[in-house]
BANU-767212 format. One line per 3 residues: number of its first residue (from 0); for each residue x, y, z of C-alpha. Coordinates in Angstrom, 3 decimals, padded with zeros to 6 digits. Each point is the difference from the previous one (the first is absolute). Example, Ala and Ser with C-alpha at 12.3 -4.5 7.8 and 13.67 -1.06 7.14 Angstrom:
REM residues 2
0> 012.300 -004.500 007.800 ~ 001.370 003.440 -000.660;
//
This chain:
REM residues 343
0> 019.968 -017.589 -003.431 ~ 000.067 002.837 -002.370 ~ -002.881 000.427 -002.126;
3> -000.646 002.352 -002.808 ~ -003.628 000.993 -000.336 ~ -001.739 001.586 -003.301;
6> -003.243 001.709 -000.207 ~ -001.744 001.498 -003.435 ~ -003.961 -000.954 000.680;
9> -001.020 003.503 -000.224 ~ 001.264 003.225 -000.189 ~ 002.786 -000.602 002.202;
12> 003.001 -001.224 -001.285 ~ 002.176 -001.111 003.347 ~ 002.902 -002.467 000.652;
15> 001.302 -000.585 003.822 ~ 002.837 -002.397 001.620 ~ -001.201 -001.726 002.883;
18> 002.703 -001.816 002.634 ~ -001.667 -002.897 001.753 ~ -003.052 002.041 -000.395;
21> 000.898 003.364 001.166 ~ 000.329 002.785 -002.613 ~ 003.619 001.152 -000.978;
24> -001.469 002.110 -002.701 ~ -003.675 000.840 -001.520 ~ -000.036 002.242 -002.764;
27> -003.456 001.005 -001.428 ~ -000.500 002.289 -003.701 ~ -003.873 001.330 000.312;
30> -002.016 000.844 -003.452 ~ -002.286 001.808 002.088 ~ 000.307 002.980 -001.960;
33> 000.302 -002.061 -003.305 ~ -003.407 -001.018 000.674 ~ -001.937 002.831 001.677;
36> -000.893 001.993 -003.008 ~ -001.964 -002.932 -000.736 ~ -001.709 -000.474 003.092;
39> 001.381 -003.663 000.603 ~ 002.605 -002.210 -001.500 ~ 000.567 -000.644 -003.778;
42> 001.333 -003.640 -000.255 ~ 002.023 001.360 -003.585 ~ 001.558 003.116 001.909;
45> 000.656 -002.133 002.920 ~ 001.944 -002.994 -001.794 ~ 001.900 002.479 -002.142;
48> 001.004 001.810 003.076 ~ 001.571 -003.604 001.920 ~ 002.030 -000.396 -003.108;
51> 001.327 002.982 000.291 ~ 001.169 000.067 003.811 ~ -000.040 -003.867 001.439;
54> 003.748 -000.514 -000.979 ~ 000.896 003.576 001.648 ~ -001.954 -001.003 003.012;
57> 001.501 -003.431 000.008 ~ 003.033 001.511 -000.025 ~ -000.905 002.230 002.724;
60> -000.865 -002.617 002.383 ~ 002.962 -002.349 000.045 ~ 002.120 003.510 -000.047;
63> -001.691 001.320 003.451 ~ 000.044 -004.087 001.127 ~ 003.999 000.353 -000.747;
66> -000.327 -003.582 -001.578 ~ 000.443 -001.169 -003.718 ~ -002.354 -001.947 -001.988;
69> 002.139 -003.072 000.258 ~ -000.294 000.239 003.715 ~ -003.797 -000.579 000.004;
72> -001.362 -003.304 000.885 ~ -003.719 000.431 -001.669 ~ -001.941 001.919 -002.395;
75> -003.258 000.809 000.917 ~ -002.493 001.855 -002.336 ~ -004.041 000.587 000.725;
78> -001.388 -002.569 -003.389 ~ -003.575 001.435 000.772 ~ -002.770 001.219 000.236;
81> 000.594 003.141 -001.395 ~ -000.075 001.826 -003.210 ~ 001.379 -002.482 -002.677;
84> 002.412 002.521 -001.502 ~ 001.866 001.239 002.981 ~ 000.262 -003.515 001.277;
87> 001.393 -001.429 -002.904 ~ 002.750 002.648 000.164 ~ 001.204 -001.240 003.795;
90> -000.406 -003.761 -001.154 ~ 002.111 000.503 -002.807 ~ 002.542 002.160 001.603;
93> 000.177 -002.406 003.368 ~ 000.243 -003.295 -002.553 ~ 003.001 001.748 -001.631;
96> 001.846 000.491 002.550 ~ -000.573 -003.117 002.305 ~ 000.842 -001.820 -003.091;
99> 002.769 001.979 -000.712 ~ 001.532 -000.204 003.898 ~ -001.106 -003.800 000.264;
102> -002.591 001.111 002.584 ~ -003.094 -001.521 001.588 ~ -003.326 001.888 -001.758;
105> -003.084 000.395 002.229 ~ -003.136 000.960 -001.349 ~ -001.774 001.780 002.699;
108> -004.009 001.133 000.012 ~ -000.352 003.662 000.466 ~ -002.522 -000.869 002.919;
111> 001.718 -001.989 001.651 ~ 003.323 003.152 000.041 ~ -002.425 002.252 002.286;
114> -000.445 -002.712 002.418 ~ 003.838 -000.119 -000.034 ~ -000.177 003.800 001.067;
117> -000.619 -001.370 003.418 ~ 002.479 -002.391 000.180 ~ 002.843 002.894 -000.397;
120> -000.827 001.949 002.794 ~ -001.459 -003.199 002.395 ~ 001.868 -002.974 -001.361;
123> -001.267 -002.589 002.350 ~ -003.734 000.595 -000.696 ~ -001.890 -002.913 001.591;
126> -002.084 -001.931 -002.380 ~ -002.559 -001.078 -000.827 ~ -000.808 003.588 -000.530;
129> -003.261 002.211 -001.343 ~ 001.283 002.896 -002.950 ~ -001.576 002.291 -001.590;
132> 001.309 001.204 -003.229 ~ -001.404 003.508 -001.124 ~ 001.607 001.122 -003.343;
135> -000.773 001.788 -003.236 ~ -001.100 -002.985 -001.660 ~ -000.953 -002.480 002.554;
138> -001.846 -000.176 003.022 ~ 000.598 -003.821 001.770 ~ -000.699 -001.313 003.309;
141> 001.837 -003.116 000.538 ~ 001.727 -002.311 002.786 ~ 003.830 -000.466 -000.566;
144> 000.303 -003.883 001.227 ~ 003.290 -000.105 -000.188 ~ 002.840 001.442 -002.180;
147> -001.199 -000.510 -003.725 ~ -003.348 -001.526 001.398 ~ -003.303 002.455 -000.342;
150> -003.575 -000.699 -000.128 ~ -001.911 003.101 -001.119 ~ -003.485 000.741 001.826;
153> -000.786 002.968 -001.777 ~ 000.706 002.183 -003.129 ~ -001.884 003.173 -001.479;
156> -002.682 -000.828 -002.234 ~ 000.614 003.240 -002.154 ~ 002.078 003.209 001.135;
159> 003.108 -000.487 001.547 ~ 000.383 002.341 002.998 ~ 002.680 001.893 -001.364;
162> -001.679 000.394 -002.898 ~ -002.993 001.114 001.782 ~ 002.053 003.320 001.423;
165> 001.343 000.282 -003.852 ~ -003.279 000.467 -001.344 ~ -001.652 002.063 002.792;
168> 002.874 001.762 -000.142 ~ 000.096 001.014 -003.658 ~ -004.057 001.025 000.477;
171> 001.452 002.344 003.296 ~ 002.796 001.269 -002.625 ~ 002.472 -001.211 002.282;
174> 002.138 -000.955 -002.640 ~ 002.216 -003.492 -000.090 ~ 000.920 -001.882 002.315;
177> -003.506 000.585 001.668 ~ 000.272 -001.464 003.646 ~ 002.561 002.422 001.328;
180> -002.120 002.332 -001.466 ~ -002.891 -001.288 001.853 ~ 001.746 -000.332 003.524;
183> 001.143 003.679 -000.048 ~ -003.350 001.504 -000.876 ~ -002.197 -002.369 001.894;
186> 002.231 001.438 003.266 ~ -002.789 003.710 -000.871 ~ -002.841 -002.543 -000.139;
189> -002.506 -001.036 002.134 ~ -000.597 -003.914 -000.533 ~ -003.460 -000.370 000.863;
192> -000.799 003.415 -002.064 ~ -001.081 -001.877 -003.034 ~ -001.904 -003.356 000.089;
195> 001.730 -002.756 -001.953 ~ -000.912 -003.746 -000.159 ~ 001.957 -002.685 001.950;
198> 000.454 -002.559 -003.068 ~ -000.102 -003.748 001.015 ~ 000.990 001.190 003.517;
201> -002.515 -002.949 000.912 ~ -000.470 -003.965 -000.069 ~ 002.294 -002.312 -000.299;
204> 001.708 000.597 -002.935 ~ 003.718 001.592 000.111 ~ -000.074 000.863 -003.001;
207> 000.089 003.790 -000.950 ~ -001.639 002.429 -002.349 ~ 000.688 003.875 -000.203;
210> -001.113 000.857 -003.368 ~ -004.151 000.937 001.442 ~ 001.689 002.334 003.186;
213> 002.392 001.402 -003.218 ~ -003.575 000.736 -001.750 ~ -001.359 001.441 003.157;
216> 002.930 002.449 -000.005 ~ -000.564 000.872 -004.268 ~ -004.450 000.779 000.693;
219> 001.463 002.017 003.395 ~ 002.514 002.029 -001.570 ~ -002.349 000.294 -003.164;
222> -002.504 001.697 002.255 ~ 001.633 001.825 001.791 ~ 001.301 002.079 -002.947;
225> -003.329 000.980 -001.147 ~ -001.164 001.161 003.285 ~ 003.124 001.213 001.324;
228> 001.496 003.361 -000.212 ~ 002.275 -000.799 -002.858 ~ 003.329 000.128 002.023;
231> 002.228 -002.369 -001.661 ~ 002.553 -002.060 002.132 ~ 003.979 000.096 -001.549;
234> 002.416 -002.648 -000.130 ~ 003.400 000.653 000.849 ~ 001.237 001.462 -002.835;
237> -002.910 002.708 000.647 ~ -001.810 -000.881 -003.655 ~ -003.909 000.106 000.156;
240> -001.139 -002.841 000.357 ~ -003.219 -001.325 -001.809 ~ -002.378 -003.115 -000.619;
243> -003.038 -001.286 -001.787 ~ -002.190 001.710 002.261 ~ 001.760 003.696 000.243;
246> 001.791 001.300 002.908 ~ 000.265 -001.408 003.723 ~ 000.166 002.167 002.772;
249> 002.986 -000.578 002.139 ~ -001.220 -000.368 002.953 ~ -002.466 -002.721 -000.657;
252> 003.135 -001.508 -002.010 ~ 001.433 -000.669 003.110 ~ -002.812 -001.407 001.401;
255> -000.387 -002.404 -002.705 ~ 003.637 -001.235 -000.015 ~ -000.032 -000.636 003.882;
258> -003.925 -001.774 -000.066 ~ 001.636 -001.745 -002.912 ~ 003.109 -000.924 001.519;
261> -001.403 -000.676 003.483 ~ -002.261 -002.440 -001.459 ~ 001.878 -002.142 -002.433;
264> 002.649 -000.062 003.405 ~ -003.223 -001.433 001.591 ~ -000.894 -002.409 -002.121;
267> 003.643 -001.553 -000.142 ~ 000.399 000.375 003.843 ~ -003.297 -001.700 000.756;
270> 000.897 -002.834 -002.388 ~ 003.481 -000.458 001.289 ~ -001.132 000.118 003.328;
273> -002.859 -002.587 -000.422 ~ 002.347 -002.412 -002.018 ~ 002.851 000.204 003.325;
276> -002.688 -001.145 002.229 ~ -001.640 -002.943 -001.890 ~ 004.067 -001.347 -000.803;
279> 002.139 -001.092 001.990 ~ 003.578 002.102 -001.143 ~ 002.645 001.524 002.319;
282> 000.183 003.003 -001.707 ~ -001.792 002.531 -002.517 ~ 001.792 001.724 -002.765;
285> -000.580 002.955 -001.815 ~ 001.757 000.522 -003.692 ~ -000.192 001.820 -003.057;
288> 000.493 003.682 -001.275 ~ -003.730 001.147 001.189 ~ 000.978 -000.715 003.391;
291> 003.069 001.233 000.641 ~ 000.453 003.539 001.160 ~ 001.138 002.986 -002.089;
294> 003.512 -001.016 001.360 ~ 000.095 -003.577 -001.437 ~ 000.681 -001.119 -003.237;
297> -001.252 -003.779 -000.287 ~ 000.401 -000.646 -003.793 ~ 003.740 -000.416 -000.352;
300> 002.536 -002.773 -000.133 ~ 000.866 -000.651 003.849 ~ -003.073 -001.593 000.011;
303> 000.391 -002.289 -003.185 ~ 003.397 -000.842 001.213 ~ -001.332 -000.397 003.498;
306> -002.444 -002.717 -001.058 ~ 002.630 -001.043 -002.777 ~ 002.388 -001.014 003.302;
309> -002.418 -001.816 001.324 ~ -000.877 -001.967 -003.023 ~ 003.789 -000.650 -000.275;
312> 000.826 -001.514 003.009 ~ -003.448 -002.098 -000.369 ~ 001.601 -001.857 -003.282;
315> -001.903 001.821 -002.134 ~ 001.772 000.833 -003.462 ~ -001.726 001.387 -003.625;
318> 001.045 -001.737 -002.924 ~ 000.968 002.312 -003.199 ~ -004.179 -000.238 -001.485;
321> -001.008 002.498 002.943 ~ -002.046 002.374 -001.571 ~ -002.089 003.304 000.893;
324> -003.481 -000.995 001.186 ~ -002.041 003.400 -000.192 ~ -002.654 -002.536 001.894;
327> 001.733 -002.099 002.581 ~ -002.415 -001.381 003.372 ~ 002.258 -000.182 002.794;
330> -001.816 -003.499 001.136 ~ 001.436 -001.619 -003.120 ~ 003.178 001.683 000.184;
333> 002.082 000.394 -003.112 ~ -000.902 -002.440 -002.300 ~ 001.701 -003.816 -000.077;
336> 001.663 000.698 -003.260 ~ 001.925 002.685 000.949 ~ 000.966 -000.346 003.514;
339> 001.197 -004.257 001.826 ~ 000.906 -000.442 004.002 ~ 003.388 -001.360 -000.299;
342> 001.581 -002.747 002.412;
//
């Protein structure tokens, strides 16, 4: 089964052939530098910039794949969540040219993709199974039932993870993205330098919340640079970096980013961890851009077209009303309208 998979959520525009669920091609076009200037991604910028290259990359993919677009079997394209914009660019693109090669659509959750991640390098995960997904925009602990079954236990109540290291990183003037940023200079710090609060790392909740140990880091860093001896840490392009409260010193910059980083890993290990034991799954997965290393790109297409397979050979077919759901629960799925089981 060849599938074609489409990804525009973000700030990465990506398309990728998948053959019976192994990758014949994955091409990914990063805004990263569209967006750093700004500190974090501009939906406007970002769906200007998928018009611009999705065909190109499209065209990329089934080149490296050495198949044609009348060879594919399915179209699969992330519907949500995501930013509105950019998803209504892959939607539009993927409905054009399923209907134009009289191929199967398949709305796919962006979630539910980095699960998928695991299923390309371990296909025959055993399930029921535990994941974790730690991204930019969500944080979700959830049990994966069965393929297109999920019951969520836990989501973040505010800050996203990811978006936790954006915003620590901007006040450490680390620049964009921020948690690459954060794992190199945290490697000079001393985690248990600086004392930071272990939010909701307690009870019996599994739900999250990073936004107080992202306040923590804001007074510490605040402090610091009035009592400090002025030294200001650099980002990578060596420009001084400032915030609200003056300058940082560098050293105790890297302290902060590895007590901040060691405990928000603490809180989502101990919550993980506590979930596996009071469950009974046959495996624990781990997905999402936050927690892969600096060598692993999660948000691209092999994993839409990785769940989009899946979906496929389960029946499952969008009509032509799939639309881009910026706010899309993975327990729901995408919605009845847009997407039927077919015998």
């Amino acid at each position: 089964m060849l599938v074609l998979g489409i990804e525009t959520s973000c700030d990465e525009t990506a398309a990728a052939v998948l053959a019976d669920g192994r990758p014949r091609s994955n091409v990914v076009a990063s805004q990263a530098d569209l967006h750093a200037r700004y500190g974090g991604v501009v939906p406007e910028l970002a769906s200007r910039r998928h018009l611009e290259r999705l065909w190109p990359v499209v065209d990329e993919a089934l080149a490296e794949a050495a198949v044609t677009l009348q060879e594919i079997q399915g179209v699969a394209v992330t519907c949500g969540p995501g930013l509105a914009g950019a998803l209504t660019v892959g939607v539009a693109a993927s409905k054009t040219m399923a209907s134009a090669a009289g191929l199967p659509l398949i709305g796919v959750n962006h979630l539910e993709g980095h699960i998928y991640a695991n299923f390309l390098e371990h296909p025959d995960v055993p399930l029921p199974a535990l994941a974790l997904i730690v991204s930019g925009a969500h944080t979700d602990l959830l049990v994966m039932l069965d393929h297109g079954r999920y019951a969520v236990l836990g989501r973040t109540r505010d800050d996203a993870a990811g978006e936790a290291f954006d915003k620590v990183a901007r006040v450490l003037g680390l620049g964009y993205p921020g948690g690459p940023a954060i794992e190199t200079l945290a490697r000079s710090g001393r985690s248990d330098a600086v004392k930071l609060p272990l939010p909701f790392a307690t009870g019996a909740s599994f739900d999250f919340s990073f936004s107080g140990l992202k306040t923590a880091v804001v007074r510490a860093a605040a402090a610091e640079s009035e009592t400090g001896d002025g030294r200001r840490i650099k980002d990578q392009t060596e420009q001084p970096a400032a915030h609200a409260g003056g300058t940082c010193p560098s050293q105790f910059a890297a302290d902060l980013a590895a007590a901040f980083q060691a405990n928000l890993v603490e809180v989502l290990a101990a919550k993980t961890a506590r979930a596996a034991r009071g469950r009974s799954v046959a495996s624990v997965l781990l997905a999402g851009g936050v927690a892969a290393n600096s060598a692993l790109r999660t948000d691209n297409a092999a994993i839409i077209a990785c769940a989009g397979t899946h979906r496929l050979a389960q029946g499952w077919k969008s009509s032509s009303r799939l639309g881009a759901y910026a706010d899309l629960d993975l327990e729901d799925d995408v919605p009845e309208t847009a997407c039927n089981p077919q015998a």
